[in-house]
C-alpha positions in Angstrom: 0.0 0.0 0.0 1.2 3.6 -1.1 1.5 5.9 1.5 -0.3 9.5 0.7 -1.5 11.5 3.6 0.3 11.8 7.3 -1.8 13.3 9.9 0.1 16.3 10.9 -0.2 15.3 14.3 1.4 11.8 14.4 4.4 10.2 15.7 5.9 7.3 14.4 7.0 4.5 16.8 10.1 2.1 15.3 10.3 -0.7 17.7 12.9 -3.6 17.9 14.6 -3.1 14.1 17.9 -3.5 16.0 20.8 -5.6 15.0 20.4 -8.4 17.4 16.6 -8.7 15.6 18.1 -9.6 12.5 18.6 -13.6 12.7 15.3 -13.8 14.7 12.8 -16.0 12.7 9.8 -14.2 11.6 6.4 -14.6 9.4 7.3 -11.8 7.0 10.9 -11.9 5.1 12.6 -8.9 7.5 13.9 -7.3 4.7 10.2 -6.1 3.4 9.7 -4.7 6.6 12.9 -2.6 7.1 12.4 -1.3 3.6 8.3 -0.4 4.3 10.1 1.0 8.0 12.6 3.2 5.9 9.8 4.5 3.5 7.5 5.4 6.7 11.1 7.1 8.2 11.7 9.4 4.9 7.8 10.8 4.4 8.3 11.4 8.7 11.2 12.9 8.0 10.0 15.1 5.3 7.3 16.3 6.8 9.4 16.9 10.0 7.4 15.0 12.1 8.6 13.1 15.8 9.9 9.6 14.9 10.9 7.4 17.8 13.2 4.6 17.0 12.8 2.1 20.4 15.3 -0.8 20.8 14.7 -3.3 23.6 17.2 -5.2 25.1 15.1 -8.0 27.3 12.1 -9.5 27.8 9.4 -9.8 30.1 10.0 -12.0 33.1 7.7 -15.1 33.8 6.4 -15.2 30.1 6.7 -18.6 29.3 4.1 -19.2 26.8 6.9 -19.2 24.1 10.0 -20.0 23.7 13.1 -17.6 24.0 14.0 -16.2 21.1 17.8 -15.2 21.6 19.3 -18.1 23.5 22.7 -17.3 24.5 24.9 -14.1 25.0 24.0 -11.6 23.3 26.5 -9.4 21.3 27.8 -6.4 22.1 25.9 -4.4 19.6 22.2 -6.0 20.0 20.7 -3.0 20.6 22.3 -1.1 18.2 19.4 0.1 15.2 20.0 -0.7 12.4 22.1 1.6 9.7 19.4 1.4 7.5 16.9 3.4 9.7 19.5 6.4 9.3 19.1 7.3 13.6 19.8 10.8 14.0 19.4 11.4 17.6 18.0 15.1 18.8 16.8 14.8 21.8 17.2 12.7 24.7 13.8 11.2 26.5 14.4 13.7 29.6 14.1 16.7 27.2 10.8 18.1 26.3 9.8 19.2 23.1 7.4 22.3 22.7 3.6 21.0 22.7 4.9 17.8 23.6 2.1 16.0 26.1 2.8 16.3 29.6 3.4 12.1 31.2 0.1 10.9 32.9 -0.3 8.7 35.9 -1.1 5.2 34.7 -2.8 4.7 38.1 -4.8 7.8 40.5 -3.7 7.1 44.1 -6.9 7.9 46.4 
């Protein structure tokens, strides 16, 4: 599907299209999705909207309804995005960024 209109007032979330990702097995050839990931990146870019590229380094503890995908150490650079997503870092999540929304509790304490 061709991509045609952004809303002006969206963000787009990159998650886990990190190096240690790359060898994982998955549904849809990985290569198709970084290239539809790098074409989403660009019109972002253009349009100088946020885009947030999230790597995650571990997993959630006690889920054992499937197996583990990386077995083994880890290398050094499993976090690392990859060099295809271009990362050019501006800010750093403790900055805030003008009409950026303000963090709500998750939870009201009574």
């Amino acid at each position: 599907m061709t991509l045609t209109t952004i809303d002006p007032k969206t963000a787009l979330l990159v998650v886990d299209l990190q190096k240690g990702v790359l060898n994982a097995p998955f549904v849809s050839p990985i290569g198709d999705v970084i290239a539809h990931a790098c074409s989403l990146i660009d019109a972002f870019r253009i349009q100088g909207l946020p885009i947030v590229l999230i790597n995650v380094a571990g997993g959630a503890p006690g889920r054992t309804e499937q197996p583990r995908r990386h077995d083994g150490p880890r290398s050094a650079d499993f976090t690392d995005f990859l060099p295809e997503l271009d990362h050019q870092p501006r800010i750093s999540s403790s900055q805030r960024i003008p009409g950026e929304l303000s963090p709500a509790p998750i939870w009201k304490s009574s």
